[in-house]
N, CA, C and O of each residue as an XYZ file, in Angstrom:
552
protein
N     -13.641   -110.246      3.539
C     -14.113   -109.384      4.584
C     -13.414   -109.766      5.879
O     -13.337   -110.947      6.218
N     -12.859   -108.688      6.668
C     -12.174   -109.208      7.976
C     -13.020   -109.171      9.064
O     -14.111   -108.606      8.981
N     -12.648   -109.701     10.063
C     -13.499   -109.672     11.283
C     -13.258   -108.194     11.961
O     -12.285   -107.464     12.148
N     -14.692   -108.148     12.233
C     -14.958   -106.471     13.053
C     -13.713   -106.173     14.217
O     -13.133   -106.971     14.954
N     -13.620   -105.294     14.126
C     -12.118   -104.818     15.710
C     -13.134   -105.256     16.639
O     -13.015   -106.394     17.092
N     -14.467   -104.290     17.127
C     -14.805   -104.259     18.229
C     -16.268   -104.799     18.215
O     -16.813   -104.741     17.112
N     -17.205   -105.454     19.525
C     -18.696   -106.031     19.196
C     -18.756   -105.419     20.353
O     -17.855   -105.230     21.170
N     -20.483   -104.948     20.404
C     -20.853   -104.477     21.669
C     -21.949   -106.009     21.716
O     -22.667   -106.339     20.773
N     -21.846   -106.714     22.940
C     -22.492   -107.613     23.294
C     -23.510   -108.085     24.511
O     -23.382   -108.022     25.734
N     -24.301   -108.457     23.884
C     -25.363   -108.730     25.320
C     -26.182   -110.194     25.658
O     -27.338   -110.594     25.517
N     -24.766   -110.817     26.245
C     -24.808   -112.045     26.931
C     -24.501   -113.030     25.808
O     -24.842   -114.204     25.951
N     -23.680   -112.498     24.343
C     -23.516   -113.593     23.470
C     -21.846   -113.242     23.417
O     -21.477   -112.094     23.668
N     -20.825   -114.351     23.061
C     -19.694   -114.426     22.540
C     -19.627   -113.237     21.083
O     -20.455   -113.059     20.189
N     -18.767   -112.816     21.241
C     -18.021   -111.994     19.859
C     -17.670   -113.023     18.767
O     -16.790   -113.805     19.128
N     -18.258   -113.262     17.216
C     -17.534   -113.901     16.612
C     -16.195   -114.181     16.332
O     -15.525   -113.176     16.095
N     -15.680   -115.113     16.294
C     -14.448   -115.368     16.344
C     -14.150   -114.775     14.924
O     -14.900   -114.084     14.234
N     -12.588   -115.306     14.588
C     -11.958   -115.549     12.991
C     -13.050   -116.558     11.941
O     -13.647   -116.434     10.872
N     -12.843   -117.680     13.103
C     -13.697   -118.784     12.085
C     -15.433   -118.498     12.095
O     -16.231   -118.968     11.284
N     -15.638   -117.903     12.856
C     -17.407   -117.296     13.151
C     -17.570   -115.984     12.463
O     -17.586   -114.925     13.091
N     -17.694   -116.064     11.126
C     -18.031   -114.760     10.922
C     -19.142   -113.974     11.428
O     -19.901   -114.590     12.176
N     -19.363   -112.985     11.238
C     -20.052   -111.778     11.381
C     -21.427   -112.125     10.377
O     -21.281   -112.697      9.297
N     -22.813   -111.682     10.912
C     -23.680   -112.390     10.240
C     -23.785   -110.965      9.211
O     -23.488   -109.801      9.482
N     -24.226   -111.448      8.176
C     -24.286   -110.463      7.393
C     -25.115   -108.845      7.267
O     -26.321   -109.078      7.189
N     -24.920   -107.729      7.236
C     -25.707   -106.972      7.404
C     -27.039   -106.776      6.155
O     -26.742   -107.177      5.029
N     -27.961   -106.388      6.280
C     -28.949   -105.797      5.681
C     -28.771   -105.962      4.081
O     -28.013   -105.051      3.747
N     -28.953   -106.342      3.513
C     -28.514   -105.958      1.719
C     -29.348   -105.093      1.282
O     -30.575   -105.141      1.363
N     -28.499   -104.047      0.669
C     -28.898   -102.773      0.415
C     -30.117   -103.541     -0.438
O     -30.277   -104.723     -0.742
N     -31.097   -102.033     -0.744
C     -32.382   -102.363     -0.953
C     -32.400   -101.476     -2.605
O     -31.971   -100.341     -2.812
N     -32.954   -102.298     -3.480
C     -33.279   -101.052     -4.473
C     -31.612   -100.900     -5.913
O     -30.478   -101.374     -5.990
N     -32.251   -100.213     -6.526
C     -30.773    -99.724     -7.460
C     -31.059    -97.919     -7.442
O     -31.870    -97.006     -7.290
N     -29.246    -98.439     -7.819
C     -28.384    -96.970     -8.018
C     -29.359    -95.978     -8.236
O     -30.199    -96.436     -9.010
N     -29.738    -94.320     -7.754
C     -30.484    -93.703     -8.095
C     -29.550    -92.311     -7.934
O     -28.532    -92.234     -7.245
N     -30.032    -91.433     -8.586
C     -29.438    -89.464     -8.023
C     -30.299    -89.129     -7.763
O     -31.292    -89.358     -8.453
N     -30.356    -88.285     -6.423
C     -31.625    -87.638     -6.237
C     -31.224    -85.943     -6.279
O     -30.442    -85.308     -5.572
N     -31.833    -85.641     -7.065
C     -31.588    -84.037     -7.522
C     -32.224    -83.105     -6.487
O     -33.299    -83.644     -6.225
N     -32.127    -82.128     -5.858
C     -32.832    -81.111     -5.562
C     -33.022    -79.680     -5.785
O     -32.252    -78.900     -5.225
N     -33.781    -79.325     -6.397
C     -33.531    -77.710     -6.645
C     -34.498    -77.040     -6.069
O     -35.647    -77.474     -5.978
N     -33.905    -75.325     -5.395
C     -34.777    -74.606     -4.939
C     -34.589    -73.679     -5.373
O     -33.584    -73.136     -5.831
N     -35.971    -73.311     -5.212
C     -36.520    -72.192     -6.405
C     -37.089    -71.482     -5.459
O     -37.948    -71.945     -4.708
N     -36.446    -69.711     -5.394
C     -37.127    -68.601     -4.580
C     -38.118    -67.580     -5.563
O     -37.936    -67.386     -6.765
N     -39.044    -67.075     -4.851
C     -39.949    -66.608     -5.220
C     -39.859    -65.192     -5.292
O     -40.392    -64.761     -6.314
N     -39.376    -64.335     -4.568
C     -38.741    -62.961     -4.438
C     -38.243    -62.927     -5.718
O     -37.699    -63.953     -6.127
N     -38.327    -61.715     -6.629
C     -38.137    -60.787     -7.880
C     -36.926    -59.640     -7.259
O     -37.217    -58.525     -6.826
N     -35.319    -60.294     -7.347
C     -34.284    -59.067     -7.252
C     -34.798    -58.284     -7.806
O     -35.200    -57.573     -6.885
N     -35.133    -57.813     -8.739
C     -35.774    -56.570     -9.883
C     -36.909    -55.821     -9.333
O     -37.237    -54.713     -9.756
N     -37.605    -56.552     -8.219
C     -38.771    -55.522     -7.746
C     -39.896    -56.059     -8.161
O     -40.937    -55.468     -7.877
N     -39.933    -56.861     -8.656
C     -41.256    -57.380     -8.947
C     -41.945    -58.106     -8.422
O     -41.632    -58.153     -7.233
N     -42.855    -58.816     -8.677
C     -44.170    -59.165     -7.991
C     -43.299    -60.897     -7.834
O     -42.414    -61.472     -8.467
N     -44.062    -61.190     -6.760
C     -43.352    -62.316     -6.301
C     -43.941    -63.532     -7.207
O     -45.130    -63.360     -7.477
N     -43.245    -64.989     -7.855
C     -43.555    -66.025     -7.789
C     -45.115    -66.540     -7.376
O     -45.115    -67.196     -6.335
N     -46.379    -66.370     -7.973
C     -47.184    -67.419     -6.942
C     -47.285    -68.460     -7.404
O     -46.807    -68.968     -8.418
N     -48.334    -69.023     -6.169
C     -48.239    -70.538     -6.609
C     -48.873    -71.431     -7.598
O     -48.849    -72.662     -7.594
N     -49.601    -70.428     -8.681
C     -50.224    -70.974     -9.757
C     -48.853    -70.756    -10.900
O     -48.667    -71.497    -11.865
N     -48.131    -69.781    -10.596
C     -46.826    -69.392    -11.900
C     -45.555    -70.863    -11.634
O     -44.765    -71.384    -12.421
N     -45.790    -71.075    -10.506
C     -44.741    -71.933    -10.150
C     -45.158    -73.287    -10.595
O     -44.411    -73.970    -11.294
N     -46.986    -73.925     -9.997
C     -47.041    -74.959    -10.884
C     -47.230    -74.753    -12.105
O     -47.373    -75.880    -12.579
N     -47.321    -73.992    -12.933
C     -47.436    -73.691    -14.622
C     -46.042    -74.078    -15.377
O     -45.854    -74.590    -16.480
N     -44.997    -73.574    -14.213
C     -43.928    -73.679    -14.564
C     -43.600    -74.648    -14.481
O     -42.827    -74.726    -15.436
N     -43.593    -75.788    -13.895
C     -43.487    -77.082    -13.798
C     -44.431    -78.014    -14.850
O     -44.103    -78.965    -15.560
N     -45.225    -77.609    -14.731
C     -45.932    -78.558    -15.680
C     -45.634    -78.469    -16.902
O     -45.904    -79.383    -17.681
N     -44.795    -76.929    -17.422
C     -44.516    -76.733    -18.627
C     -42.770    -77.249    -18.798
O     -42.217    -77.552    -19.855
N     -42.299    -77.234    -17.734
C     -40.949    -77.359    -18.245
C     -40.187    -78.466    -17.389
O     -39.088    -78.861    -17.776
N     -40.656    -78.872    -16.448
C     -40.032    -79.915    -15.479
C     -40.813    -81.110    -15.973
O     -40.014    -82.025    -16.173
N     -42.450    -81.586    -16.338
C     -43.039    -82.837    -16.005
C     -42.936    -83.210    -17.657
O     -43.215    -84.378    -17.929
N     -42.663    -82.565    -18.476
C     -41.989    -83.441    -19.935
C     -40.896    -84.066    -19.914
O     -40.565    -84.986    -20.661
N     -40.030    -83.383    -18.684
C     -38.421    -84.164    -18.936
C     -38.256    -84.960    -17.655
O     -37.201    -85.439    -17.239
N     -39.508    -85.035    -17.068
C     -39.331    -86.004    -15.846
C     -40.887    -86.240    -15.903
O     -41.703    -85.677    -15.174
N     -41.169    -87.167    -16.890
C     -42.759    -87.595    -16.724
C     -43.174    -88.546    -15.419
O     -44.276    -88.721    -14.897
N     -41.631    -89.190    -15.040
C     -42.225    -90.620    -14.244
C     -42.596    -90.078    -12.562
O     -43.314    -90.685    -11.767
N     -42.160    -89.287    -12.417
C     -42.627    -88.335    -10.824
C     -41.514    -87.409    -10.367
O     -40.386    -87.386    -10.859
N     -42.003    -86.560     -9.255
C     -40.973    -85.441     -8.766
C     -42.120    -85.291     -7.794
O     -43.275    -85.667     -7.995
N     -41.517    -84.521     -6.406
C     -42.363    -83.806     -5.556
C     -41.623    -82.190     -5.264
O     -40.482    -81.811     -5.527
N     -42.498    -81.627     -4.774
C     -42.263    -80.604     -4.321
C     -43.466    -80.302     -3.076
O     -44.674    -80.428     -2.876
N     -42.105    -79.773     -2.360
C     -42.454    -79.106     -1.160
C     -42.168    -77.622     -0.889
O     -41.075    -77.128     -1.167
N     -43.352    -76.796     -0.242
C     -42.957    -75.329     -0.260
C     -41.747    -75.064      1.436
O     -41.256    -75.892      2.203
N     -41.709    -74.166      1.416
C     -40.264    -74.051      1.946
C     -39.635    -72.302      2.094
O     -39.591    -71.616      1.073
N     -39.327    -71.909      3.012
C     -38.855    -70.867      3.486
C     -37.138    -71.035      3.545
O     -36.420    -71.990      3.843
N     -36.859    -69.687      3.128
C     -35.234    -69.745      2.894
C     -34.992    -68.322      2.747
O     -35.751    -67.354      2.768
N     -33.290    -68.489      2.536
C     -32.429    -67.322      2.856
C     -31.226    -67.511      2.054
O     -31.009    -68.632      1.594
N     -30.371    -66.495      1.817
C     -29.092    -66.354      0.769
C     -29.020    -65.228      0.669
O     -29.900    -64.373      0.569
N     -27.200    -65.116      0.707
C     -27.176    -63.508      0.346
C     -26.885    -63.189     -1.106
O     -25.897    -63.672     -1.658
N     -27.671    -62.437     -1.691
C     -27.594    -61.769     -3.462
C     -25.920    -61.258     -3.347
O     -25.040    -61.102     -2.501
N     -26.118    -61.144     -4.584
C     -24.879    -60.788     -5.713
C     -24.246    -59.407     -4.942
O     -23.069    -59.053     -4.867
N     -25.536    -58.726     -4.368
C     -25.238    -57.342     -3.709
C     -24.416    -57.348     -2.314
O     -23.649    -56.478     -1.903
N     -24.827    -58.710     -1.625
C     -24.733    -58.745     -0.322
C     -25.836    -59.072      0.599
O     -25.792    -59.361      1.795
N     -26.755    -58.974     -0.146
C     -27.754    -58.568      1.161
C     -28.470    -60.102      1.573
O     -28.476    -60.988      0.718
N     -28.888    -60.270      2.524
C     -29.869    -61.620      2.919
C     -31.108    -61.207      2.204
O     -31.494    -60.040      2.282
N     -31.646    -61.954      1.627
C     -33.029    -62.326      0.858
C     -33.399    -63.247      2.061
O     -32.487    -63.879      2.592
N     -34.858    -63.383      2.594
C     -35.565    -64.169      3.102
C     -36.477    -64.658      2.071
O     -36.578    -63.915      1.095
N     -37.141    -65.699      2.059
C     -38.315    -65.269      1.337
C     -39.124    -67.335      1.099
O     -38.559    -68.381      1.420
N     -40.626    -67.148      0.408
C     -40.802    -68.165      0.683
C     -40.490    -68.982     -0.550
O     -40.605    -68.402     -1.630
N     -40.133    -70.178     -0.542
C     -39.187    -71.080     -1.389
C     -40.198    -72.340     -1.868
O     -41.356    -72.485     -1.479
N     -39.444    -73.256     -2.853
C     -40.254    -74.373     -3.656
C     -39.035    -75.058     -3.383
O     -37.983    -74.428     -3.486
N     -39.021    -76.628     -2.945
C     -37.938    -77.580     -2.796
C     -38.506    -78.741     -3.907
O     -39.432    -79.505     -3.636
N     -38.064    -78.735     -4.701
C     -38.257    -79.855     -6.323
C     -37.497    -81.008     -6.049
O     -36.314    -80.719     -5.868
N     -37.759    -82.280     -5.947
C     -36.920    -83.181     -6.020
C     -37.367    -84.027     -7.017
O     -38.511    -84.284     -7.389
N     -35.965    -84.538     -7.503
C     -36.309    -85.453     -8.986
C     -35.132    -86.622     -8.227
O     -34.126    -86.396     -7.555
N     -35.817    -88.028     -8.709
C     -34.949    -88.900     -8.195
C     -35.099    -89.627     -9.522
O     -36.169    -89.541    -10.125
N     -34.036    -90.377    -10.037
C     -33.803    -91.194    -11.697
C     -32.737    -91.805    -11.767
O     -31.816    -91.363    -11.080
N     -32.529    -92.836    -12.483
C     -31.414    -93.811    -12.304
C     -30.408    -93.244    -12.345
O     -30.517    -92.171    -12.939
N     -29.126    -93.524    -11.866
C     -27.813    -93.246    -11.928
C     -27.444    -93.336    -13.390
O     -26.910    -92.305    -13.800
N     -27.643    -94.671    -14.630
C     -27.170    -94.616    -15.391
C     -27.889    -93.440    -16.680
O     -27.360    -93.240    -17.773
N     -29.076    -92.839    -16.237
C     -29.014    -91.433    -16.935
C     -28.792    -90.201    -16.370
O     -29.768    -89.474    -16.189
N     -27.541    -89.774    -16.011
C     -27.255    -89.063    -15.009
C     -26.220    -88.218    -16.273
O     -26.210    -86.990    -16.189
N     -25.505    -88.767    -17.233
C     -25.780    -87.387    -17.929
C     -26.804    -86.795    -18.368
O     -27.152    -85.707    -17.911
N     -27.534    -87.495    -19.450
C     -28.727    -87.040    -20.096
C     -29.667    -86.231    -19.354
O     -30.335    -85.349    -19.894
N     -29.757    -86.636    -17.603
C     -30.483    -85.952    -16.795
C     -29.868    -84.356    -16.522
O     -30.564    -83.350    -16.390
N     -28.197    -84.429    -16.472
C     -27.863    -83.121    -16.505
C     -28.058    -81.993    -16.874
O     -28.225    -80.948    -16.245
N     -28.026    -82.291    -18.244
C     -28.387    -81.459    -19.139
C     -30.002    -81.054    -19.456
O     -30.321    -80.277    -20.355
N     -30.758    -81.585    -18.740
C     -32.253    -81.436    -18.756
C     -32.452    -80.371    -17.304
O     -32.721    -79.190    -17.524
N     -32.344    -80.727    -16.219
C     -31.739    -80.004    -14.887
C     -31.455    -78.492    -15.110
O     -32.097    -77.479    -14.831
N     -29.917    -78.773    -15.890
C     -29.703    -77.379    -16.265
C     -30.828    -76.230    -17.200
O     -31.042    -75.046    -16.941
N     -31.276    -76.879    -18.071
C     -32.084    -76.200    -18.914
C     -33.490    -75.448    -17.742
O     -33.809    -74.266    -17.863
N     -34.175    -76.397    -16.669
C     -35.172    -76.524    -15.920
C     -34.091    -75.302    -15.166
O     -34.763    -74.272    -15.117
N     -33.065    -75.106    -14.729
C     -33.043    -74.053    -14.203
C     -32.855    -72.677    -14.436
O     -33.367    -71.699    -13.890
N     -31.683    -72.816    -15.723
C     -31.912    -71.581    -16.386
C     -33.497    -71.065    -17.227
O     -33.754    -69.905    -17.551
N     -34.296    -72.136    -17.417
C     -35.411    -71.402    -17.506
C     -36.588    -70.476    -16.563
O     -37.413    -69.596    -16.808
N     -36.122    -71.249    -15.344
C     -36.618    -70.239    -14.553
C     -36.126    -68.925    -13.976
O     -36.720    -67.941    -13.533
N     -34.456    -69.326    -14.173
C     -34.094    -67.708    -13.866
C     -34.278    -66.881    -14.901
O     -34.097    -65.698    -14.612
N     -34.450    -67.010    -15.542
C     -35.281    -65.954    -16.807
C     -37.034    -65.354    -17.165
O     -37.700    -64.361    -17.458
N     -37.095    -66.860    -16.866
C     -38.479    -66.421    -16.281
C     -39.011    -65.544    -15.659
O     -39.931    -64.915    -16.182
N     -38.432    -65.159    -13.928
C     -38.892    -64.837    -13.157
C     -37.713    -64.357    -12.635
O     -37.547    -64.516    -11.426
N     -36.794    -63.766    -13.321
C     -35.278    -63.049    -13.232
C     -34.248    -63.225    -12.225
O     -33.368    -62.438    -11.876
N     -34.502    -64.348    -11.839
C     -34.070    -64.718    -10.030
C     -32.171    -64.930    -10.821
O     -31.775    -65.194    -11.957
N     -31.632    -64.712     -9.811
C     -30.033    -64.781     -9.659
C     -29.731    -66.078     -9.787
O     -28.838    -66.390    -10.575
N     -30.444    -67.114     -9.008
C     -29.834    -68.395     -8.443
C     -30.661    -69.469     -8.689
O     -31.826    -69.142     -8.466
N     -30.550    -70.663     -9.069
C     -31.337    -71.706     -8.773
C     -30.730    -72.563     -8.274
O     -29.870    -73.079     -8.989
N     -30.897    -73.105     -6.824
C     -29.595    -74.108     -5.831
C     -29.837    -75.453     -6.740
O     -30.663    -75.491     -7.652
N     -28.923    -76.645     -6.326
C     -29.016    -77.709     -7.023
C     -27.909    -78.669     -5.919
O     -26.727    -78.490     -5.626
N     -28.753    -79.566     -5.563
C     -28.046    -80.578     -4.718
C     -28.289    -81.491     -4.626
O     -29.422    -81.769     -4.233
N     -27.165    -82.700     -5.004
C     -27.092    -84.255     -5.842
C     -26.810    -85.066     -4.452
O     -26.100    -84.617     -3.552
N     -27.458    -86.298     -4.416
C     -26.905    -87.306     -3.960
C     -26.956    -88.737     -4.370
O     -27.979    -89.256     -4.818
N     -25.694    -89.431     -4.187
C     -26.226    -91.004     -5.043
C     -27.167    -91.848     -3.628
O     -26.940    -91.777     -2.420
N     -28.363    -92.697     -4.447
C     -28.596    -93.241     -3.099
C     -29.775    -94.711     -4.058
O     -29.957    -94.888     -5.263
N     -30.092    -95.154     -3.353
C     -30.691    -96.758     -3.791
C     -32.408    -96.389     -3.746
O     -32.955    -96.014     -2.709
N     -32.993    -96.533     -4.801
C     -34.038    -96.851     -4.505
C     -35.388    -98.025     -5.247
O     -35.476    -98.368     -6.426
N     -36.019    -98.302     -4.442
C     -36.506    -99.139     -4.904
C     -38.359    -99.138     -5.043
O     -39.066    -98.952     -4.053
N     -38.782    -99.318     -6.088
C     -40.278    -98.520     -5.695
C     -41.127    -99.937     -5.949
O     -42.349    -99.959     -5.801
């Protein structure tokens, strides 16, 4: 590890070469993906919207078998433009699944299924999906 270019200091010397740098923070926790998917409630087809008893049914039937150990969801307002063009407003479900990095295929392929089942379900165009790697520790 080299010594930092620059220290902002207040009333102490900058470590030298031979003074290293005290160590920062050690990350906390292991490797995790945290998944997010959102799920809109609006029916392109005209139909009756998503409520919130179809949405937890839907979860309990198809998300909490392939993710028994936890997930949250938060409700949520959103926007996107359809296949047609047009802006959809409408009110939204934000799903997050967080699970080790090292089942991050096996999790894929479970994800995918959890989303194409709901666009069939409830005929929706889209189900968003957004990954990040990050540490956690419970």
């Amino acid at each position: 590890m080299g010594t930092p270019v620059a220290y902002a200091t207040l009333g102490k010397e900058a470590p030298s070469a031979s003074q290293p740098a005290a160590p920062s923070a050690a990350a906390r926790g292991k490797a995790h993906i945290e998944t997010r998917l959102h799920f809109g409630t609006e029916r392109p087809d005209g139909g009756p919207k998503v409520t919130d008893r179809q949405f937890l049914a839907f979860v309990e039937e198809e998300v909490t078998p392939r993710f028994p150990s936890g997930l949250t969801i938060q409700d949520g307002r959103g926007q996107w433009r359809d296949s047609h063009g047009v802006v959809e407003r409408e009110r939204s479900y934000e799903l997050t699944l967080l699970y080790p990095a090292s089942e991050a295929r096996v999790r894929d392929v479970q994800i995918e299924r959890i989303r194409d089942a709901y666009k069939k379900a409830y005929a929706q165009e889209s189900v968003a999906r957004i990954e990040e790697r990050a540490n956690a520790d419970f």
